[in-house]
N, C-alpha and C positions, 0 to 999 in steps of 0.2 A: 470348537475352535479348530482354523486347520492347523496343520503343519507342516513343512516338505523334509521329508526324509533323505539324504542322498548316500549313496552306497557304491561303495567303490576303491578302488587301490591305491588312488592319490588324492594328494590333498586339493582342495582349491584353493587359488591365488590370482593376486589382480586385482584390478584396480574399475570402478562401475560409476561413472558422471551420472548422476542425478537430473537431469530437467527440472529448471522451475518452474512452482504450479502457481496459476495467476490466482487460485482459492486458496493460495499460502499469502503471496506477495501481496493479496491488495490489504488485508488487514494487517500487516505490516508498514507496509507505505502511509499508513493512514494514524499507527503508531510515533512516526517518527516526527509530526507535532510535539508531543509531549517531551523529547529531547529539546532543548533551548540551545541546541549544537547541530554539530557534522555526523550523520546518520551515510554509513554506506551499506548497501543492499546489494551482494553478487548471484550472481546466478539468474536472474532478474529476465521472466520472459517477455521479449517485444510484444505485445497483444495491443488491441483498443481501448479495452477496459484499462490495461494498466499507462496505457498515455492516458487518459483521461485523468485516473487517478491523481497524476502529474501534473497536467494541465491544472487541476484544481488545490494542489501544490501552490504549484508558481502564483494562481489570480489569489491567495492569500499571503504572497508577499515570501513562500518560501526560497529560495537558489538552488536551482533542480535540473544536474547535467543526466543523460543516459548515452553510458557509451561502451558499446562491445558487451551488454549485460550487466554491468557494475551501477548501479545505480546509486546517487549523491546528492542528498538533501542535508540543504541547511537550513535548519528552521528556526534560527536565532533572529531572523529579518521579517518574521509574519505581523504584518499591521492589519490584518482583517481577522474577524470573528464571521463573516459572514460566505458561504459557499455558494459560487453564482451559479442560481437556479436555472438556466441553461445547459451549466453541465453534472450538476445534480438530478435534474429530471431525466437526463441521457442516461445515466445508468443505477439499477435499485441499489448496488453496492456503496454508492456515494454517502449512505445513508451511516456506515460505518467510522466515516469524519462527525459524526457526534459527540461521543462519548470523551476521546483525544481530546477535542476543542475545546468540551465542556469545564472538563476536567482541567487541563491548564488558565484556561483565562476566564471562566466560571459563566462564562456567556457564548452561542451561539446562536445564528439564523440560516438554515438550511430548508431546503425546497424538500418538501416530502409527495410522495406520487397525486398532483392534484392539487395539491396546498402549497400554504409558506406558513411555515413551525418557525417564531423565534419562543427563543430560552432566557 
């Protein structure tokens, strides 16, 4: 295991912004199904992968603003079970809206690499 040792006559102090990581945030975002509410998410990095994750959001009926980082889903308005395979085959991660969807409304249909998997 490392460690870093630091050595020296003063203390350290201050303050260190963290960047969001899109391999935090997208199974997070994909979490926020299973809330039957207002889910906010800061720090939240602009990427593609994580518009998409949105994108597939909103085509299940969530209410999905992003703005300056703060990201705000509500997922009390979801009328679909189903993730359009268009933008589930766009990215492998998509595949992480399973488990959420399953789990709350006991049925899903998502695009798996080549297929179409319903539950």
């Amino acid at each position: 295991m490392s460690k870093l040792v630091i050595t020296g006559g003063r203390k350290i102090k201050g303050t260190l912004s963290v960047d969001g990581s899109k391999n935090a945030v997208l199974p997070i975002l994909a979490a926020t199904v299973l809330n039957d509410g207002i889910s906010v998410i800061k720090n939240c990095p602009r990427l593609r992968d994580v518009e998409r994750m949105l994108e597939i959001l909103r085509k299940i009926g969530c209410k999905v603003t992003f703005e300056e980082g703060v990201v705000t889903v509500d997922s009390s308005t979801i009328n679909s079970t189903e993730v359009p395979e268009d933008l589930a085959v766009e990215m492998r991660s998509s595949i992480i809206f399973l488990g959420p969807i399953l789990s709350r409304f006991k049925k899903v249909t998502i695009a798996y690499p080549g297929e179409w998997v319903g539950l």
